[in-house]
Residue frames as a rotation matrix with the C-alpha (Angstrom) as fourth column:
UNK 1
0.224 0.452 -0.863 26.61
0.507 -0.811 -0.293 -49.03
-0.832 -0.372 -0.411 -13.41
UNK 2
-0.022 -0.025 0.999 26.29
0.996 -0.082 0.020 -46.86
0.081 0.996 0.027 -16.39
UNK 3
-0.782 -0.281 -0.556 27.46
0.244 -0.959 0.141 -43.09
-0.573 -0.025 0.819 -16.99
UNK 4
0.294 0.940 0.176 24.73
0.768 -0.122 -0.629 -40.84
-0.569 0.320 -0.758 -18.05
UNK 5
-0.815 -0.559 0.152 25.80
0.409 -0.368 0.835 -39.25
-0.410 0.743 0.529 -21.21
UNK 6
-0.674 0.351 0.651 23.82
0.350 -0.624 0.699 -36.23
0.651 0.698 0.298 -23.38
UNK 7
-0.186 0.722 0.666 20.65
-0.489 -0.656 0.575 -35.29
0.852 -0.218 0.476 -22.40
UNK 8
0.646 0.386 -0.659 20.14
0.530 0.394 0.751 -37.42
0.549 -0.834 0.050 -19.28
UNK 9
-0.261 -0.896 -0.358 23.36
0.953 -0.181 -0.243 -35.75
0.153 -0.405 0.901 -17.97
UNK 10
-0.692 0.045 0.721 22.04
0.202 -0.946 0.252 -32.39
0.694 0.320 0.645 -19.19
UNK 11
0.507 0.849 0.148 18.78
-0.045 -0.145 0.988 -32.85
0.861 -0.508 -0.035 -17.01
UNK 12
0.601 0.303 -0.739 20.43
0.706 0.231 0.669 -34.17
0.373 -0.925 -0.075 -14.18
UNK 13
-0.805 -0.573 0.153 22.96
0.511 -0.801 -0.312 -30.79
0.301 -0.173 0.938 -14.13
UNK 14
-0.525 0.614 0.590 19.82
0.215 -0.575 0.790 -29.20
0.823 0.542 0.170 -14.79
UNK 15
0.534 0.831 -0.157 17.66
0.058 0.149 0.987 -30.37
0.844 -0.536 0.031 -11.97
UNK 16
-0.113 -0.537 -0.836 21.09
0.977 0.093 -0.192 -29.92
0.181 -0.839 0.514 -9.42
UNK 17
-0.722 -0.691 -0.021 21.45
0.654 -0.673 -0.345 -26.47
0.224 -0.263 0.938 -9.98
UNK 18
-0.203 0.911 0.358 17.44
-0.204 -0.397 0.895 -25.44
0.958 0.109 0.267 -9.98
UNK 19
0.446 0.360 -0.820 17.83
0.285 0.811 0.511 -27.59
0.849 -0.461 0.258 -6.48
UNK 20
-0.427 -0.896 -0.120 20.61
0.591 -0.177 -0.787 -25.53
0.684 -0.407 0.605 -5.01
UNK 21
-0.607 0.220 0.763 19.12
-0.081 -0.973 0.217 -22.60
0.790 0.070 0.609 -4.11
UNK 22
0.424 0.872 0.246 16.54
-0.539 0.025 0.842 -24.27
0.727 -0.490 0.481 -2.06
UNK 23
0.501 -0.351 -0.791 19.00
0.495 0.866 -0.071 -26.58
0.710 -0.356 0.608 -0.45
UNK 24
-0.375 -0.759 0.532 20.81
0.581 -0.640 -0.503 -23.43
0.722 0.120 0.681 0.42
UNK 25
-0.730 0.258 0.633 18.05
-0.396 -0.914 -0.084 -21.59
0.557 -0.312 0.770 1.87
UNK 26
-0.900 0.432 -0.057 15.44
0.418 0.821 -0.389 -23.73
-0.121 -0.374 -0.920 2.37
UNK 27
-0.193 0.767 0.612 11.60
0.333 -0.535 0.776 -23.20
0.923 0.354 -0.152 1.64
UNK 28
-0.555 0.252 -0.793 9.95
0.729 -0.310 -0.610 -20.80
-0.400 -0.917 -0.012 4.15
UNK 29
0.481 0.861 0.163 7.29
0.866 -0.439 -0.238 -18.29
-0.133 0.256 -0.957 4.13
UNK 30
0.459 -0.529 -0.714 9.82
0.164 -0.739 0.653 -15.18
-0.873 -0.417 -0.252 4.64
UNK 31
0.952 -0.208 0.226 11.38
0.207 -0.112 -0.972 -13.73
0.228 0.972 -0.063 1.35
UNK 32
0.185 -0.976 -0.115 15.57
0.906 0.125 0.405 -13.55
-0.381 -0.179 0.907 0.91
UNK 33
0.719 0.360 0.595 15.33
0.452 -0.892 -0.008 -9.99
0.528 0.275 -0.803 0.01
UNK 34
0.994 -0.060 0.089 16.49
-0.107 -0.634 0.766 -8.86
0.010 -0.771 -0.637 2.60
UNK 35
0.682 -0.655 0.325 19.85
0.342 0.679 0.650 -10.89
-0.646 -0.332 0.687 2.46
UNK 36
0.491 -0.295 0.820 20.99
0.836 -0.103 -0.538 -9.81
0.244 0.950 0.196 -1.07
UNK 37
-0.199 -0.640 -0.742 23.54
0.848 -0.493 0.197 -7.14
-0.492 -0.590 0.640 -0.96
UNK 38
-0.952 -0.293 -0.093 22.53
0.226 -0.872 0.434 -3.61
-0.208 0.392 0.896 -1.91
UNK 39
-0.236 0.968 0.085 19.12
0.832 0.156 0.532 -4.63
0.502 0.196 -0.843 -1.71
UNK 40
0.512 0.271 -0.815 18.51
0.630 -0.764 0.142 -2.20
-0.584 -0.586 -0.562 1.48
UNK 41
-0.473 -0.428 -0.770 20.13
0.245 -0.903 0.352 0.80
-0.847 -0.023 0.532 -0.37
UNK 42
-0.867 0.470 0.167 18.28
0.047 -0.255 0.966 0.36
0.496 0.845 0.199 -3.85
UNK 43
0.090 0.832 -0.547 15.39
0.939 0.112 0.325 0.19
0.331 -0.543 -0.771 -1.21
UNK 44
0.054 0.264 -0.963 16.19
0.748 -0.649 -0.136 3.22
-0.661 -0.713 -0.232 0.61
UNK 45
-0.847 -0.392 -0.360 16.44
0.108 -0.789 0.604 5.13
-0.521 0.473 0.711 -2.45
UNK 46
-0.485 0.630 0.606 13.53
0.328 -0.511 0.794 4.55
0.811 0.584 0.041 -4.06
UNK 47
0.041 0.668 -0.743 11.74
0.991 0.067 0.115 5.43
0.127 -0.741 -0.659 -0.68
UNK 48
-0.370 -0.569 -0.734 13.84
0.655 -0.720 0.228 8.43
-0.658 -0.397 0.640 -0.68
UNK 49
-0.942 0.216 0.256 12.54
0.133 -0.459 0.879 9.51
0.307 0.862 0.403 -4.70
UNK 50
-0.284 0.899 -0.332 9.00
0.708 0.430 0.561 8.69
0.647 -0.076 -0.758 -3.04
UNK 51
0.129 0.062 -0.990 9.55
0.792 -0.607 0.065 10.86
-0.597 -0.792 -0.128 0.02
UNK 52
-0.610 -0.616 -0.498 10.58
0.389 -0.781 0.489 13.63
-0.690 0.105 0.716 -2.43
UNK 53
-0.458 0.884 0.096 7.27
0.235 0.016 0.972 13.05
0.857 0.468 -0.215 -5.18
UNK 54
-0.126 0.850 -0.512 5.46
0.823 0.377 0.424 13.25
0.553 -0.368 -0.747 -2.14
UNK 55
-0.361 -0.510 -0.781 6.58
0.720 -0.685 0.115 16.67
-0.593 -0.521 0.614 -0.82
UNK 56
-0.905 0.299 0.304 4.79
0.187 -0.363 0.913 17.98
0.383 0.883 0.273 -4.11
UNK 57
0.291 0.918 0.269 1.33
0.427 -0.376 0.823 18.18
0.856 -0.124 -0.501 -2.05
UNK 58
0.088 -0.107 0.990 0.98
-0.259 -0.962 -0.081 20.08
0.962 -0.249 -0.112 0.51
UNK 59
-0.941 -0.274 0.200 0.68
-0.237 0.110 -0.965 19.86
0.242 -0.955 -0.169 3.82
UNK 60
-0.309 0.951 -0.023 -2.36
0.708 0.246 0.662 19.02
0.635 0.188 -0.749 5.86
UNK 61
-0.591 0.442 0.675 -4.92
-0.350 -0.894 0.279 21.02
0.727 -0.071 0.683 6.75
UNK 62
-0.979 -0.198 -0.036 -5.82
-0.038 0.359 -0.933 19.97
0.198 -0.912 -0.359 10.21
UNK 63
-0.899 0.266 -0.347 -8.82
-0.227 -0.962 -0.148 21.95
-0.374 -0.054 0.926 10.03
UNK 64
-0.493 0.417 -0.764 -9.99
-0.858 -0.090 0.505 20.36
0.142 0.904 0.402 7.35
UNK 65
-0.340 0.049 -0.939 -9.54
-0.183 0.976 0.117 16.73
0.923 0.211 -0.323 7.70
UNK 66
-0.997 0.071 -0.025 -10.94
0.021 -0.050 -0.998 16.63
-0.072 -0.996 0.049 11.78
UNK 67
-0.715 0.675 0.180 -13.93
-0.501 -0.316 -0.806 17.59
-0.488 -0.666 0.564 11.01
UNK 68
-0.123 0.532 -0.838 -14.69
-0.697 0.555 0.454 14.96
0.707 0.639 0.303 8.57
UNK 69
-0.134 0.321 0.938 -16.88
-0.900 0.357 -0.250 12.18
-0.415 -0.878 0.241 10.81
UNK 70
0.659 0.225 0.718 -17.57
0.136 0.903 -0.408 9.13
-0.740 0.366 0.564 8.56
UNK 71
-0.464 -0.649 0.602 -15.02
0.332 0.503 0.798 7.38
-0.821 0.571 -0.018 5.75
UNK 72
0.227 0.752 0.619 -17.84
0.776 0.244 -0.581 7.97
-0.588 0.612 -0.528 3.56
UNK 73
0.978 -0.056 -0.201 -17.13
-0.080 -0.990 -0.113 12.08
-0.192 0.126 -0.973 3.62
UNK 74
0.317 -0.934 -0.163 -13.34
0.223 -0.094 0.970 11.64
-0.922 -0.344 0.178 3.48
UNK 75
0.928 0.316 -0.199 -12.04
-0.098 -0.308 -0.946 13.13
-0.361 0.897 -0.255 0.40
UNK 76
0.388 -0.921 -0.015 -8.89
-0.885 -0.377 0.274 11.69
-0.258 -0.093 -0.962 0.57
UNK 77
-0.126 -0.514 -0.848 -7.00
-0.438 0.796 -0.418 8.74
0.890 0.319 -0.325 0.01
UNK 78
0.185 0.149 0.971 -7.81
-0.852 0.516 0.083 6.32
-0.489 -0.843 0.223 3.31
UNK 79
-0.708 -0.494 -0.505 -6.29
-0.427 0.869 -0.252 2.32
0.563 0.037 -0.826 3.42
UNK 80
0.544 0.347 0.764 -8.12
-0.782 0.540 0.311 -0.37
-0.305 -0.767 0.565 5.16
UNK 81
-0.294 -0.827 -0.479 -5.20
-0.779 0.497 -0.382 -2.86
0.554 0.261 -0.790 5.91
UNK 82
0.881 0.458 0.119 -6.12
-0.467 0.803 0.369 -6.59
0.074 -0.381 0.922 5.99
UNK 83
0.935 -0.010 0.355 -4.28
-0.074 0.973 0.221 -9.76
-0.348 -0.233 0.908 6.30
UNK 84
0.201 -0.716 0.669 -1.68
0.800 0.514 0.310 -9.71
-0.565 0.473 0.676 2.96
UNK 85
-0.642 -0.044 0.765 -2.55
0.534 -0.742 0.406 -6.48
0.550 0.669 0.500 1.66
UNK 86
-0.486 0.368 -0.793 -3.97
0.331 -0.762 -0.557 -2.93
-0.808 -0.533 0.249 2.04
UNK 87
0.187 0.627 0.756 -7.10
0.942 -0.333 0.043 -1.80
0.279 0.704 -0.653 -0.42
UNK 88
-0.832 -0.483 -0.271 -6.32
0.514 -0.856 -0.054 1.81
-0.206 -0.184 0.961 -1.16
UNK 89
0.375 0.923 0.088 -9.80
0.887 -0.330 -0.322 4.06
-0.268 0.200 -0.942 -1.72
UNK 90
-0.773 -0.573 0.273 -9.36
0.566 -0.427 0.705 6.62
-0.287 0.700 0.654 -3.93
UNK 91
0.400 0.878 0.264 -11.77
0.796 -0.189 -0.575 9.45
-0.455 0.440 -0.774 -5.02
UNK 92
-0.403 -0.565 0.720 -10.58
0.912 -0.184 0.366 11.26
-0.074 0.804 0.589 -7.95
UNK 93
-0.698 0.295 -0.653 -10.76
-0.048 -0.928 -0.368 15.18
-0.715 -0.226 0.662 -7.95
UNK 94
0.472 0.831 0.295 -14.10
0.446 0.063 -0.893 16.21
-0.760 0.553 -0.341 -10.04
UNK 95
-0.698 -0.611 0.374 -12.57
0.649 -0.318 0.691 17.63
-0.303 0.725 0.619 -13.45
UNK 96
0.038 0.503 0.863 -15.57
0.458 -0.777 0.433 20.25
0.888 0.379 -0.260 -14.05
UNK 97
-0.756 -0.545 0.363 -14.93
0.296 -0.779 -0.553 23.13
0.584 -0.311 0.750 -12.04
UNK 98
-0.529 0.597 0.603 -18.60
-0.365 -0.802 0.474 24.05
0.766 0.030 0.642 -11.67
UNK 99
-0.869 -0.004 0.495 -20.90
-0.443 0.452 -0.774 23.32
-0.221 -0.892 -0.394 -8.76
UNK 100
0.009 0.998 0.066 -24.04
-0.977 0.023 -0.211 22.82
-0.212 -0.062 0.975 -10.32
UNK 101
0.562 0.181 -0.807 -25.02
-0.443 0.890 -0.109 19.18
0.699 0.418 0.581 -10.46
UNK 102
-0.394 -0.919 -0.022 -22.07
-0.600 0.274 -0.752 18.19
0.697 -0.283 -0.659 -8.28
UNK 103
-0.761 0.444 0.474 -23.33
-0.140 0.600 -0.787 14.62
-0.634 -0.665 -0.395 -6.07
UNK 104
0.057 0.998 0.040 -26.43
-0.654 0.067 -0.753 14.00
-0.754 0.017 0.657 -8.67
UNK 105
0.509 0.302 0.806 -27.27
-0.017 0.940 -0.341 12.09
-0.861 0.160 0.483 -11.09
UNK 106
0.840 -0.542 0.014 -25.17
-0.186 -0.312 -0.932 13.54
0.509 0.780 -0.363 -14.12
UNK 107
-0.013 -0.963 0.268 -22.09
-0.395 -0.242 -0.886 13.76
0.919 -0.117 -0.377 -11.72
UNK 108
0.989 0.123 -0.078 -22.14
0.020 0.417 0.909 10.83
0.145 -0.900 0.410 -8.85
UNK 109
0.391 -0.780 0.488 -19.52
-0.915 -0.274 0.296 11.07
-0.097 -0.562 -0.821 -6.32
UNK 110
0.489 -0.330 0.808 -19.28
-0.150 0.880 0.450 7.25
-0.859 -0.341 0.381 -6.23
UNK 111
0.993 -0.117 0.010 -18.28
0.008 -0.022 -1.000 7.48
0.117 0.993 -0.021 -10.31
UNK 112
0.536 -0.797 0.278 -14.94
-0.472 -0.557 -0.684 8.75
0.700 0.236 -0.674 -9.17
UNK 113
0.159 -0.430 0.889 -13.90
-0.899 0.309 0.310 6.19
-0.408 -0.849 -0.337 -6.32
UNK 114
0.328 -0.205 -0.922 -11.65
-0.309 0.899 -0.310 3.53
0.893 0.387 0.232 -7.09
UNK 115
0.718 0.033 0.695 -10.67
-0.595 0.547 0.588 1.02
-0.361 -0.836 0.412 -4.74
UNK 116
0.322 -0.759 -0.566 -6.91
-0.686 0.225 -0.692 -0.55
0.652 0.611 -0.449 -5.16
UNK 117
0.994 -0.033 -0.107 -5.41
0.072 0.922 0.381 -3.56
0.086 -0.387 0.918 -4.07
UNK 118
0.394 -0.919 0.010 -1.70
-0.723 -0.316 -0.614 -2.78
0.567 0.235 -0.789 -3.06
UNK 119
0.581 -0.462 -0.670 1.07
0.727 0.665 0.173 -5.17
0.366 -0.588 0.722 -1.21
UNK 120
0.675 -0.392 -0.625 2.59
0.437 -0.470 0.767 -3.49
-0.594 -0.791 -0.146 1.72
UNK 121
0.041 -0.868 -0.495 5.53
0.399 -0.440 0.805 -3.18
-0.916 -0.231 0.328 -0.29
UNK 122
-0.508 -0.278 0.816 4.27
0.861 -0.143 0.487 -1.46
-0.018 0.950 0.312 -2.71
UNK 123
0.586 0.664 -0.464 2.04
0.748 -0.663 -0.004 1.54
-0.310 -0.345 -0.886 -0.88
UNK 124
-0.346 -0.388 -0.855 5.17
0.203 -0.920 0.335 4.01
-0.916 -0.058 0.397 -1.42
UNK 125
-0.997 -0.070 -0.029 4.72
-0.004 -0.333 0.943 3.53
-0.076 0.940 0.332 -5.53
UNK 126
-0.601 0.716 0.355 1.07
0.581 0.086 0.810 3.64
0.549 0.693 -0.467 -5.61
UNK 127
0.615 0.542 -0.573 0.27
0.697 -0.713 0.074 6.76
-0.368 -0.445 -0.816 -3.36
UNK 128
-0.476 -0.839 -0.265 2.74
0.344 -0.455 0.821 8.24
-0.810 0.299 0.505 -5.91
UNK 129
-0.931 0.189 0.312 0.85
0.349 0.204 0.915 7.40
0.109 0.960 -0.256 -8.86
UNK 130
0.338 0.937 0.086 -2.42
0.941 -0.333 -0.066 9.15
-0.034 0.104 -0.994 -7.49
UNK 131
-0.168 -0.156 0.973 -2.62
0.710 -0.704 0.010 12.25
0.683 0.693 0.229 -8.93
UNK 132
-0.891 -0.398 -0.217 -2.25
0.434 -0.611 -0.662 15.59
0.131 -0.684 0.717 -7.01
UNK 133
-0.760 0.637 0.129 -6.39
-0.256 -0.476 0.841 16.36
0.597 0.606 0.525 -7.06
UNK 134
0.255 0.497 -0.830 -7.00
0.189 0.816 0.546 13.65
0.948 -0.296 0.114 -5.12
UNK 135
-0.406 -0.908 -0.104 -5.33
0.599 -0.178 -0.781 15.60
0.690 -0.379 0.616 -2.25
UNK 136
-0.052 0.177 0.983 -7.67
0.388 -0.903 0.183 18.06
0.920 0.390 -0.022 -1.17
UNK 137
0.985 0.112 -0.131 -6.93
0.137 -0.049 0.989 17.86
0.104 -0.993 -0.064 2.74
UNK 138
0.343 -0.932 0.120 -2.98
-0.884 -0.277 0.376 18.06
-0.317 -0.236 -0.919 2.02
UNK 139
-0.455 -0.845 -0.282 -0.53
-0.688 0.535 -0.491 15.31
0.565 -0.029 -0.824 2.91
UNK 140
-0.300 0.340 0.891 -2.95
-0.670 0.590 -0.451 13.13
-0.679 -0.732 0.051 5.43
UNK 141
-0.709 -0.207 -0.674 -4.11
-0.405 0.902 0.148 9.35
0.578 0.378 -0.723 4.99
UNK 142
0.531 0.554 0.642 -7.05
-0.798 0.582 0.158 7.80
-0.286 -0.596 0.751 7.23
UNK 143
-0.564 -0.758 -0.327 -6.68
-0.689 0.650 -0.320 4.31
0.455 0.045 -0.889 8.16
UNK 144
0.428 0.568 0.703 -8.85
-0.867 0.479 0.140 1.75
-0.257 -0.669 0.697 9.40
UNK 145
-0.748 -0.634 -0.197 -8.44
-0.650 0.638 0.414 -1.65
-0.136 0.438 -0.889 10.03
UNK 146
-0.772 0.510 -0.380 -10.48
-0.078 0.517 0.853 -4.71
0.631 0.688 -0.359 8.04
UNK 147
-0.325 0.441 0.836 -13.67
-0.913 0.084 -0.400 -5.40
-0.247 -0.893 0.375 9.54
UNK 148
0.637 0.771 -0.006 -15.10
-0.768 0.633 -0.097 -8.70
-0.072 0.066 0.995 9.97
UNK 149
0.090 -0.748 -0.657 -12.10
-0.578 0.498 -0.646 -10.36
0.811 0.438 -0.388 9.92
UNK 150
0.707 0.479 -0.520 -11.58
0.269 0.498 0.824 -13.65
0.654 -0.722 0.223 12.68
UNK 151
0.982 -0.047 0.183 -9.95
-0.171 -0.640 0.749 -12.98
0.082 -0.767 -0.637 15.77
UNK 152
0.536 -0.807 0.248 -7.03
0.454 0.523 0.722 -15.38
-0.712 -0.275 0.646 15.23
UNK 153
0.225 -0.435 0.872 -6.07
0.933 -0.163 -0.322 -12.90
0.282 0.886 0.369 12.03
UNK 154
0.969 0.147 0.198 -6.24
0.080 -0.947 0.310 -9.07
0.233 -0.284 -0.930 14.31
UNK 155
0.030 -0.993 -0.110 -2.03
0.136 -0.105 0.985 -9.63
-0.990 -0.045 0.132 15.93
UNK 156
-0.156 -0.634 0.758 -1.48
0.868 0.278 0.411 -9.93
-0.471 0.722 0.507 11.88
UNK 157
0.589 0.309 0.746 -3.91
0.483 -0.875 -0.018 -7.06
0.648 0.371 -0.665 10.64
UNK 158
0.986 -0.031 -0.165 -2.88
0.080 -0.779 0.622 -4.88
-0.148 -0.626 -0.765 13.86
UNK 159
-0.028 -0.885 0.466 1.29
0.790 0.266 0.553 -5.86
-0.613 0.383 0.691 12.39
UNK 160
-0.451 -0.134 0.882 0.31
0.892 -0.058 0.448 -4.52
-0.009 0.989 0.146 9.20
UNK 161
0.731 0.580 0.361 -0.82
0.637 -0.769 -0.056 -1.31
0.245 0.271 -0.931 10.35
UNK 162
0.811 -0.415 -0.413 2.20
-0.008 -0.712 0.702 -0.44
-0.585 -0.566 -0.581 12.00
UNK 163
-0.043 -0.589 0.807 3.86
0.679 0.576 0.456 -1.38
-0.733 0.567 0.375 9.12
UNK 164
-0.213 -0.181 0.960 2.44
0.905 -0.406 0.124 1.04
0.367 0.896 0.251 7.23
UNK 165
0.979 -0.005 -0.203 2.34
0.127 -0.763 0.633 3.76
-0.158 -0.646 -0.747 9.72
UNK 166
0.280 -0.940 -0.193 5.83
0.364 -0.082 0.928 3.20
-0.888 -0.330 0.319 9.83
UNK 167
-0.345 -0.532 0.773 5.99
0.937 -0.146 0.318 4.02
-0.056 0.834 0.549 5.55
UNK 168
0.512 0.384 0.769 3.71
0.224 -0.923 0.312 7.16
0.829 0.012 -0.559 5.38
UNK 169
0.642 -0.564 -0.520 6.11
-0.044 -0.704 0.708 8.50
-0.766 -0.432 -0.477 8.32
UNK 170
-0.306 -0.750 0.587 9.02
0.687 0.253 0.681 7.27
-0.659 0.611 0.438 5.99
UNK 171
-0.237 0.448 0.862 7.10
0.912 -0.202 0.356 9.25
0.334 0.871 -0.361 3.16
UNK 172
-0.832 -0.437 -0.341 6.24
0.501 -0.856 -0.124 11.91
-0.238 -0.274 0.932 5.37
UNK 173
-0.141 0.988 0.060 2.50
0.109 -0.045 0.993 11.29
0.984 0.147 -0.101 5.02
UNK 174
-0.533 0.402 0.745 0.39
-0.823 -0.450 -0.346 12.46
0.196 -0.797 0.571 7.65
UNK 175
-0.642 0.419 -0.643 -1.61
0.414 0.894 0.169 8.98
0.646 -0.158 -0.747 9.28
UNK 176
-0.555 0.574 0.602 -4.75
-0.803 -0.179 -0.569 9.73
-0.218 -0.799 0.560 11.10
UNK 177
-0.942 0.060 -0.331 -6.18
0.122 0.978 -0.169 6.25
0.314 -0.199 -0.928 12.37
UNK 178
-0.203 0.964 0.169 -10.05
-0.794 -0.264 0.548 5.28
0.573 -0.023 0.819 12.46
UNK 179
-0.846 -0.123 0.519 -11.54
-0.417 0.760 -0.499 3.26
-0.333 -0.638 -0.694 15.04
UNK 180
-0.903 0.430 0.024 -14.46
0.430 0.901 0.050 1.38
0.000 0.056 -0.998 15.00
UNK 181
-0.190 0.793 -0.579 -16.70
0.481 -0.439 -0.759 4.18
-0.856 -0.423 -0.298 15.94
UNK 182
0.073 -0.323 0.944 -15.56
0.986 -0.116 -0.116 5.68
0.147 0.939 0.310 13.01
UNK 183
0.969 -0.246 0.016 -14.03
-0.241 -0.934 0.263 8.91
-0.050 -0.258 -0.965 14.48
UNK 184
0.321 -0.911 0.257 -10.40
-0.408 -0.378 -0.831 9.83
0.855 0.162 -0.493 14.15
UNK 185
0.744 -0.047 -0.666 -8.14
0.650 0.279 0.707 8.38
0.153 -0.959 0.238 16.94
């Protein structure tokens, strides 16, 4: 039997300690996050800076946002949370003050809607990062969930709304939930 000496040695150090980790944990779908110490507190803080950026808009205007009937009209920020992620819809305030023209062809409404791909755990930092224009109902959020999606995926989608119900309380966002009919629930 023969000692491995230099670089075979080096690899096989190499390939133990890249090996640990998994031996340790083992592979799984679930992330070790959670384990790490100080993870939950560097977690509740940035939620906490997030809850405090967000406190910069206003409140909602009940009023306001109720009597919008279709997604289409919604002039807020609204989620539609699928499977692995949540697509954020965005429609940037108009930057000309004036009304004339405002919906036509010089100035389409659709010009100003983006559509964002976020992971769950990232909704707090990227309903930060929309600007304060985009607001014009307050603090509120619609919600719907995917459509078309098969039946054996809805327990996961219907998860992942209360997931993020649960951050926009955390945040101290207003949630008002769309059904299918597309009315408020």
């Amino acid at each position: 039997m023969s000692i491995p000496t230099g670089r075979s040695s080096l690899t096989i150090v190499l390939a133990t300690v890249l090996a640990l980790p998994f031996a340790l944990t083992g592979c799984h779908g679930g992330s070790a996050t959670g384990s790490i110490p100080g993870f939950a507190a560097e977690r509740e803080q940035a939620l906490e800076a997030a809850r405090q950026q967000m406190e910069l808009i206003p409140p909602p205007s009940k009023s306001r946002y109720m009597a919008v009937q279709s997604l289409n009209s919604w002039e807020n920020p609204y989620l539609t949370v699928q499977g692995g992620m949540v697509t954020l819809h965005v429609l940037i305030g108009d930057a000309n003050p004036s009304t004339l023209g405002v919906g036509g062809l010089l100035r389409p409404v659709n010009a100003r809607r983006r559509n964002l791909d976020v992971r769950l755990n990232d909704l707090p930092a990227a309903l930060n990062a929309i600007p304060e224009s985009a607001w014009p109902y307050g603090r509120v959020v619609a919600i719907e969930e995917a459509h078309d999606v098969p039946t054996k995926a809805r327990p996961q989608i219907r998860r992942n709304v209360e997931a993020v119900l649960k951050t926009l309380g955390d945040l101290g966002v207003v949630a008002y939930e769309w059904n299918d009919t597309g009315h408020g629930v």
